[in-house]
C-alpha positions as CSV (number, residue, x, y, z in Angstrom):
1,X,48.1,36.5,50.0
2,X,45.2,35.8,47.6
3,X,45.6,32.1,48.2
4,X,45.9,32.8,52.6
5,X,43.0,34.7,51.9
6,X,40.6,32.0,50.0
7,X,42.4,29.3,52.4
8,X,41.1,30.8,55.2
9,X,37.2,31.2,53.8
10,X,37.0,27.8,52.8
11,X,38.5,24.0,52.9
12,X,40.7,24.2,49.5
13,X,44.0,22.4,48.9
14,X,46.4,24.2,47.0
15,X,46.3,22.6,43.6
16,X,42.2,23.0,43.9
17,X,42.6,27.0,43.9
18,X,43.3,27.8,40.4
19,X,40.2,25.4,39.1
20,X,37.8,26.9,41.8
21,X,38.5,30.3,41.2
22,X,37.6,29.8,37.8
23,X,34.4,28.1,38.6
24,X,33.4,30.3,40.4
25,X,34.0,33.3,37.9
26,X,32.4,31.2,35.4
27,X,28.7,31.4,37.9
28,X,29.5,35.2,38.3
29,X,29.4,35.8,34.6
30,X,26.3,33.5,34.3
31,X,24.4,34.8,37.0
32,X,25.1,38.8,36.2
33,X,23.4,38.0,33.2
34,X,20.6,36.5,34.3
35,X,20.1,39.1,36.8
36,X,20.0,41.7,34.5
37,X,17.1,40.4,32.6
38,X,15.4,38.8,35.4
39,X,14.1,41.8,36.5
40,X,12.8,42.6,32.9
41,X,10.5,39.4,33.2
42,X,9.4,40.0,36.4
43,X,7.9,43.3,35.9
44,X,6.3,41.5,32.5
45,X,4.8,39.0,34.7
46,X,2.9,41.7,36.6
47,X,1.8,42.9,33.2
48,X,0.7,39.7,32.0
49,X,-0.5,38.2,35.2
50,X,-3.6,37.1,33.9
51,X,-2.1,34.6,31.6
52,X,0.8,33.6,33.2
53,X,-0.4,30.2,33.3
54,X,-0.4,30.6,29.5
55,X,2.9,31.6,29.2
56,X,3.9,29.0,31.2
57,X,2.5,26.8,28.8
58,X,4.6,28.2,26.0
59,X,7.8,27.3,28.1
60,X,7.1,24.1,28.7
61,X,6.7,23.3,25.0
62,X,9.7,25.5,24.2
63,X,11.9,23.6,26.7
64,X,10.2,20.2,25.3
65,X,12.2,21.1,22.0
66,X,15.0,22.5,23.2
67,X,16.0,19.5,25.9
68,X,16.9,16.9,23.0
69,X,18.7,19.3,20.7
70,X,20.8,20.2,23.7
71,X,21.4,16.3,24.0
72,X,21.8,16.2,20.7
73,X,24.5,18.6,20.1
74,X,26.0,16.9,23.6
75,X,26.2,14.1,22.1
76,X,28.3,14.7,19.0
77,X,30.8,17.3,20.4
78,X,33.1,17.5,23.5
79,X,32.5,19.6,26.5
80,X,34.7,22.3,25.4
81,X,32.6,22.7,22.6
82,X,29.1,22.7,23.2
83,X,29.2,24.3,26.9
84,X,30.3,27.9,25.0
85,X,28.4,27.3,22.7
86,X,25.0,27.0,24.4
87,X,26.2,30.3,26.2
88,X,26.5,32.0,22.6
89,X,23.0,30.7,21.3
90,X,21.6,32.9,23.9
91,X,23.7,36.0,22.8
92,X,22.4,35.7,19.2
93,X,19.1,35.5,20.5
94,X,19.6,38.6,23.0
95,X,20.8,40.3,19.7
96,X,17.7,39.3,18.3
97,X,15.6,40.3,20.5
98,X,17.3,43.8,21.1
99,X,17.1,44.7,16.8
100,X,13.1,44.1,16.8
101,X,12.2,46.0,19.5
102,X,13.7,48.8,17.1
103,X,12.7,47.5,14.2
104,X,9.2,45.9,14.4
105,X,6.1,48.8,15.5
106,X,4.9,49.6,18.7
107,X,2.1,47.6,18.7
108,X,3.9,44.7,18.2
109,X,5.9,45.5,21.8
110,X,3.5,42.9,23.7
111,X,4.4,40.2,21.5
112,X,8.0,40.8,22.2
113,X,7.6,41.1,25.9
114,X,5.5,37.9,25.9
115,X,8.0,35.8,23.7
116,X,11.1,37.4,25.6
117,X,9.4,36.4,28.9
118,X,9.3,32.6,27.6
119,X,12.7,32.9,26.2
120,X,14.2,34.2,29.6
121,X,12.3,31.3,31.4
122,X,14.2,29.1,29.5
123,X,17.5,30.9,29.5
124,X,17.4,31.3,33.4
125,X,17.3,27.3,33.6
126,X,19.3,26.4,30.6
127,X,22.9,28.3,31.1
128,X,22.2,27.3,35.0
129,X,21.8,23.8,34.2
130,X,24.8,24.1,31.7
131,X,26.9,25.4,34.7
132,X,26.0,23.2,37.4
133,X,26.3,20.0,35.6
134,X,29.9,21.3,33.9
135,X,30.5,21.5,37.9
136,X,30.0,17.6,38.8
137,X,32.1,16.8,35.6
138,X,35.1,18.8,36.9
139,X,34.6,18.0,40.7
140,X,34.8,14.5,42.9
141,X,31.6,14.2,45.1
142,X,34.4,14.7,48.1
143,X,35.5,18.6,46.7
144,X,32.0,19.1,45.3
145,X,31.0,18.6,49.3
146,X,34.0,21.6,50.2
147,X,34.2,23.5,47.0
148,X,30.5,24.3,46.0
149,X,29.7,26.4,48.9
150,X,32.0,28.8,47.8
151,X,31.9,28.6,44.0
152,X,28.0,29.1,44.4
153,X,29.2,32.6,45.7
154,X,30.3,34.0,42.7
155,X,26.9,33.1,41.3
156,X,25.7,35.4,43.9
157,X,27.7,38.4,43.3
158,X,26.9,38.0,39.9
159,X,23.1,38.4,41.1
160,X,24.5,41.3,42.8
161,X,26.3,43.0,40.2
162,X,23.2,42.3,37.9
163,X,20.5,43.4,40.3
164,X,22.2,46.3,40.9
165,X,22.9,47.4,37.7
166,X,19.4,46.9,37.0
167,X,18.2,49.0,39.7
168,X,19.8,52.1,38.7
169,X,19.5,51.3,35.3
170,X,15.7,50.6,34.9
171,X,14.1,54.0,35.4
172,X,16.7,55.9,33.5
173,X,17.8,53.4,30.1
174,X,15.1,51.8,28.0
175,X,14.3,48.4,29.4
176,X,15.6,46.9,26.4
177,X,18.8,48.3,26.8
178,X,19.6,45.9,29.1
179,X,19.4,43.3,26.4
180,X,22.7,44.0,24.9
181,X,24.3,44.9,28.9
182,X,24.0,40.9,29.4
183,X,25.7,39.8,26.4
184,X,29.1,40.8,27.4
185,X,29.0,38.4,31.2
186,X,27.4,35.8,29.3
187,X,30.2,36.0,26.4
188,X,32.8,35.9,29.6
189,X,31.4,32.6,30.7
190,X,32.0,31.1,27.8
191,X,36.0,31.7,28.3
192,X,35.8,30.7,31.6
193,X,34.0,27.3,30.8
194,X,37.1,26.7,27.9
195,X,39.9,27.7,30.9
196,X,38.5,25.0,33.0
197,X,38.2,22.5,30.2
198,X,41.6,22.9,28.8
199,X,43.1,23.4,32.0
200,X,41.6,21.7,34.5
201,X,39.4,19.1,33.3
202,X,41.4,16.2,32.5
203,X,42.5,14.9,35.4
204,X,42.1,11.9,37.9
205,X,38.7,11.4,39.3
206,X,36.1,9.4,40.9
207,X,35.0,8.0,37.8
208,X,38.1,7.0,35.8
209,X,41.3,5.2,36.7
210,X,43.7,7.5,35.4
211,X,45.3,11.2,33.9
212,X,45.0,9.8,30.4
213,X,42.2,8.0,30.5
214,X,40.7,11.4,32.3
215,X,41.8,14.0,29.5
216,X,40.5,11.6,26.5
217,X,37.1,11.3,28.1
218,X,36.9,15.0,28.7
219,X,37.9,15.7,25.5
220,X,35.0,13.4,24.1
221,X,31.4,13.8,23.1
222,X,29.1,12.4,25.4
223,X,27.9,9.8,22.6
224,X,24.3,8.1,22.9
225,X,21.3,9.8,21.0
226,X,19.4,12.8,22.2
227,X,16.8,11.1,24.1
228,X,19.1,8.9,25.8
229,X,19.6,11.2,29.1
230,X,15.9,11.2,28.9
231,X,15.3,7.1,29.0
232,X,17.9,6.8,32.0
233,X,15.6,8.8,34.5
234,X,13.0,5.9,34.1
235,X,15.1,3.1,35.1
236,X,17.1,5.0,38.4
237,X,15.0,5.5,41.3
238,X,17.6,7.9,42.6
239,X,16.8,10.3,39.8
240,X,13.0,10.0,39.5
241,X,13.8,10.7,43.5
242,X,15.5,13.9,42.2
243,X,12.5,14.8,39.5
244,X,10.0,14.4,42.8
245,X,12.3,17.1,44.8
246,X,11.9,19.4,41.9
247,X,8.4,19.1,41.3
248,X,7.9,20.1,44.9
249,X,10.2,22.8,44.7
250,X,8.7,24.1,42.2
251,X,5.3,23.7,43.8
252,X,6.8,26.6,46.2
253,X,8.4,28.8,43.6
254,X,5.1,29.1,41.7
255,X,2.5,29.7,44.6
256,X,5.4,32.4,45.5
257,X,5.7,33.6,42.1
258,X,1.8,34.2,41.6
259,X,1.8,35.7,44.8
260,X,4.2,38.4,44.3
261,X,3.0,38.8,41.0
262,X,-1.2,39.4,42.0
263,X,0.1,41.6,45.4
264,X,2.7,43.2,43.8
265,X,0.6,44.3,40.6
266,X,-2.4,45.4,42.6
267,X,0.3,47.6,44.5
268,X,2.7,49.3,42.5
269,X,1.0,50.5,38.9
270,X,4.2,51.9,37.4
271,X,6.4,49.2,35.0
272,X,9.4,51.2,35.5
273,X,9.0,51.5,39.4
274,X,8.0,47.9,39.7
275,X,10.9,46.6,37.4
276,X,13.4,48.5,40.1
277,X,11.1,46.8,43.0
278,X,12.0,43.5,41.9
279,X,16.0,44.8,41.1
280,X,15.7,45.2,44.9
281,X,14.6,42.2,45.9
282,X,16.6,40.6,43.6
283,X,19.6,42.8,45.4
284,X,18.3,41.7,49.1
285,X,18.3,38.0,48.1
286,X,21.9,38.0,46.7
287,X,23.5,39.7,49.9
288,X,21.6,37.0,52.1
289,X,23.1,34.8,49.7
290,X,26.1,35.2,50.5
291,X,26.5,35.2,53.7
292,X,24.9,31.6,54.0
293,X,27.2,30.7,50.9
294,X,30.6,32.1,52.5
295,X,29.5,31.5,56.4
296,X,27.2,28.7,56.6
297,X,26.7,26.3,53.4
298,X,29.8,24.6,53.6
299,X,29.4,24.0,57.5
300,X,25.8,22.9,57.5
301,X,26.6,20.4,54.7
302,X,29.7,18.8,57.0
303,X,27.9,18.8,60.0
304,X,24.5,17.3,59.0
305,X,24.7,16.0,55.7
306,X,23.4,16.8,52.0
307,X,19.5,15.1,53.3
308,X,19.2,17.8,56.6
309,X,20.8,20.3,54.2
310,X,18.3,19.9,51.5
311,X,15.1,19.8,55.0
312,X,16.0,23.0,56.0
313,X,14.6,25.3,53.3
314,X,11.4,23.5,52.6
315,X,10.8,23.1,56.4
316,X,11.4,27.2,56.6
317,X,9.1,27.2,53.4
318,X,6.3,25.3,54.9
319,X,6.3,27.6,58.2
320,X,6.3,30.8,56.2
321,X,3.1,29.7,54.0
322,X,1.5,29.3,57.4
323,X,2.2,32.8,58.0
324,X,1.6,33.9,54.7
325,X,-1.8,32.4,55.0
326,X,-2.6,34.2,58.0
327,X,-1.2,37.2,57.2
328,X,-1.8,37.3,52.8
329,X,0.4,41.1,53.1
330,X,2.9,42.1,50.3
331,X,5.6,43.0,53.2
332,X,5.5,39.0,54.6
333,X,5.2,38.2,50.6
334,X,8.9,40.0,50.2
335,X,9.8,38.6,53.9
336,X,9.3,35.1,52.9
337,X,10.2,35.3,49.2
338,X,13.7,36.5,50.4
339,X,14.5,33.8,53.4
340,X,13.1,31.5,50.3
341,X,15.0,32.4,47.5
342,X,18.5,33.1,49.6
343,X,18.2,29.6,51.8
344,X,17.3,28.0,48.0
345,X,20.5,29.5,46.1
346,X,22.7,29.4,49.3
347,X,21.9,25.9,50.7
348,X,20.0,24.2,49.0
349,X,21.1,24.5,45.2
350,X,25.1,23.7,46.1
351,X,23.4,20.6,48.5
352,X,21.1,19.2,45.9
353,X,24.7,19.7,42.7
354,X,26.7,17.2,45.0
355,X,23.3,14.7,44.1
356,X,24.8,14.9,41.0
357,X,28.5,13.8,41.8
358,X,28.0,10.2,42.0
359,X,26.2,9.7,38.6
360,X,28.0,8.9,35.1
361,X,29.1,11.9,32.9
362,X,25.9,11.6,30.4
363,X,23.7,11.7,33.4
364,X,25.5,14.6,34.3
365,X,24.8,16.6,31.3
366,X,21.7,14.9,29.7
367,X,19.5,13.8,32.4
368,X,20.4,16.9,34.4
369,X,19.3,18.8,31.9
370,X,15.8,16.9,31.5
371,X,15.1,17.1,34.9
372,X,16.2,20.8,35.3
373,X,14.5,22.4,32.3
374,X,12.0,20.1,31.3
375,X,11.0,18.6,34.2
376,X,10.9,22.0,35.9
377,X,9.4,23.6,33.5
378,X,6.8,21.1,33.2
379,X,6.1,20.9,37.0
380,X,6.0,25.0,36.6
381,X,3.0,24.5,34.2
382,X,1.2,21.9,36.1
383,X,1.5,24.0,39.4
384,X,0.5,27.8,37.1
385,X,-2.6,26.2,36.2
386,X,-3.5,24.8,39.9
387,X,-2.7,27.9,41.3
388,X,-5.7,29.5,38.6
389,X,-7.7,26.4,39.4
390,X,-7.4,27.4,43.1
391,X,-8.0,30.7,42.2
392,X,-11.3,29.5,40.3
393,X,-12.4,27.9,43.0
394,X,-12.7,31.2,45.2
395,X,-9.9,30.7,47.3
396,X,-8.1,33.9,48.3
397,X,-4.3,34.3,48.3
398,X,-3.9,33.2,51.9
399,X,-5.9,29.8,52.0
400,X,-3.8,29.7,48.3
401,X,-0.7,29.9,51.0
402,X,-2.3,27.7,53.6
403,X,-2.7,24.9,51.1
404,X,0.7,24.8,49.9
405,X,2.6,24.2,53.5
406,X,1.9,20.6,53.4
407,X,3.4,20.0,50.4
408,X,6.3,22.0,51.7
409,X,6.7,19.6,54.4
410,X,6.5,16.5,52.1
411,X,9.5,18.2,49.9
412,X,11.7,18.2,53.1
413,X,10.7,14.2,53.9
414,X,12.2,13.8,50.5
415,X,15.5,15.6,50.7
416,X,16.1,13.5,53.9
417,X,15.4,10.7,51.5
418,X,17.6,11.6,48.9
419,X,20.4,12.9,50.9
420,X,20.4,9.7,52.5
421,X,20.7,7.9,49.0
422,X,23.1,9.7,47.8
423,X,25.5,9.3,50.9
424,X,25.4,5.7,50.1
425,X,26.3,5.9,46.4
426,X,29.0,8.3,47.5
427,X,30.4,5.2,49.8
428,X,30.3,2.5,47.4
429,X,32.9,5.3,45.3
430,X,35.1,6.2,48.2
431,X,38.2,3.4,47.0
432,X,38.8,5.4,44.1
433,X,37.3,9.0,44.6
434,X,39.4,9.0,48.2
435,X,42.7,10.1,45.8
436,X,43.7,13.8,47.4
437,X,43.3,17.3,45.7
438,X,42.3,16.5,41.8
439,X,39.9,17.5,39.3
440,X,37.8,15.3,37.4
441,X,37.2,15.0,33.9
């Protein structure tokens, strides 16, 4: 029944259930943790909305450190290894985090927030990047184009379980509380991520030429140094393509982001009431989610391609800035922040993992990484400190808004692009990755 059920949701052949199922358990468990804190930064943000740019800052070099030991420890031990292991870094650290707010005084609480703020920024892209690129390991470009859809919906009820949680939790629990709630999904991933190693990722794929050859390269350690991933993005044209996309997406996320955080701060004054405004949104995105994840994602990426697929978003984007700009009110603030974020986790995030299908398994891991937390992270800082350089300059919120819909429109040309690209890759791979209803290694 369970497996008529899933059959009839989405395109999966029989001996693909068992290793979806678990993927998509795995981004549950990932994403209800994230989703419990992530409403614990935001309301920071509000607090600290001054110096975000700042804090930004701090990330930036944090994730400047933290990309090459991640390569490093990537390099020296299998998949199976350092996946769960990443996951349980962040436990420790949650453990951490949860014993000084007891121990250390009050006055030290700003600290804490500030330094839990940059922690979660780096969390929120880390286990995510973890995730995604464990994904194009265990999936052919072909399933990826079928599968992800609906594996990215477990990520979303995760979001939902967490946002919820947090929303009747927040007023009620102290905020830090919550700390120790998000250990237990994020100690749940971890199994999931051995399951589909030991289980399901050592067979035939796109990449290899056989079972054997598939479970001994799964079951080795990337190799090549920690800076490796890093030297690669320089020489491929296809990934500095993909390192453009994010900048510009996170062009949009940050001009959101201040947003939300200058209207919603002048707004709502009380930390525990904004903390549950945020829970909310957080809730609202999730639900939207998913009904573009179960519905929609896997269609639109058929029927037009990964380049349309990754369009449509920053084409939405660019037409809500315009309206932002006109009208700079909290309600279109939450309006567009929610088409955003839902259209971003439902179509475009599964559309812009299959990019990663038709790259080697160190590019997979390393350079993905690089380009998802550091790059990121870096593009996050360049865009905080224009949007306080724009700020400097006297321009209000809305001409703030108005400014970024080109650049919107200039992220959609390049999804086109890159969608385009990677179609072609994915052809030159089709001899061997055409082999029916197997995981990869």
């Amino acid at each position: 029944m369970l497996k008529a059920a899933v059959q009839r949701l989405v395109d999966v052949r029989d001996d693909e259930i068992g290793a979806m199922l678990w993927a998509t358990a795995y981004g549950f468990c990932i994403l209800f943790s994230y989703y419990v804190l992530r409403a614990v930064r935001d309301e920071i943000s509000t607090t600290n909305r001054g110096d975000l740019q700042l804090l930004w800052t701090a990330v930036f070099l944090v994730m400047l450190m933290a990309v090459p030991l991640y390569s490093w420890v990537a390099s020296r031990y299998q998949r199976g290894v350092f996946v769960p292991l990443a996951n349980r870094f962040f436990i420790a650290c949650l453990v951490a985090f949860f014993v000084s707010l007891y121990v250390l005084p009050l006055g030290a609480r700003p600290w804490i927030d500030r330094a839990f703020y940059v922690w979660t920024s780096v969390f929120a892209l880390f286990v995510v990047t973890v995730f995604w690129g464990f994904m194009a390991d265990c999936f052919r470009n072909e399933q990826a184009r079928r599968l992800f859809g609906f594996i990215a919906v477990g990520s979303s009820l995760g979001g939902i379980a967490g946002s919820a949680l947090t929303a009747g939790l927040a007023e009620i629990v102290p905020r830090f509380t919550l700390l120790l709630l998000a250990c237990v999904p994020l100690e749940a991933a971890s199994w999931c991520a051995l399951v589909l190693h030991r289980r399901f990722g050592g067979r035939e794929t796109g990449n290899v030429r056989g079972g054997e050859v598939g479970r001994r390269s799964a079951s080795q350690p990337l190799g090549g140094t920690a800076l490796s991933g890093i030297g690669v993005i320089f020489r491929s044209r296809y990934l500095l393509g993909i390192a453009g996309f994010i900048v510009l997406m996170s062009f949009a996320s940050t001009v959101l982001y201040f947003l939300q955080a200058n209207l919603v701060g002048r707004a709502i004054a009380d930390r525990g009431v904004r903390t549950a405004f945020f829970a909310k949104i957080d809730l609202a995105v999730n639900l939207l989610t998913i009904l573009f994840q179960v519905y929609l994602t896997g269609r639109i990426i058929k029927a037009v391609g990964i380049g349309v697929s990754l369009a449509l978003v920053p084409v939405a984007v660019a037409i809500g800035f315009v309206a932002l700009g006109t009208y700079p009110l909290l309600a279109v603030l939450v309006v567009l922040q929610v088409a955003y974020r839902a259209g971003r986790y439902g179509i475009t995030k599964p559309a812009r993992e299959v990019l990663f299908t038709v790259v080697p398994r160190e590019e997979k891991y390393k350079s993905k990484a690089f380009l998802d937390a550091a790059v990121y992270r870096g593009a996050d800082l360049a865009n905080g400190w224009a949007f306080a350089g724009f700020q400097a300059l006297g321009l209000s919120l809305g001409a703030i808004a108005l400014v970024a819909a080109p650049l919107a429109a200039v992220w959609a040309v390049m999804g086109v692009r890159l969608g385009r690209e990677q179609e072609r890759r994915a052809d030159r791979e089709s001899p061997v990755a055409s082999v029916p209803g197997m995981v990869s290694s």
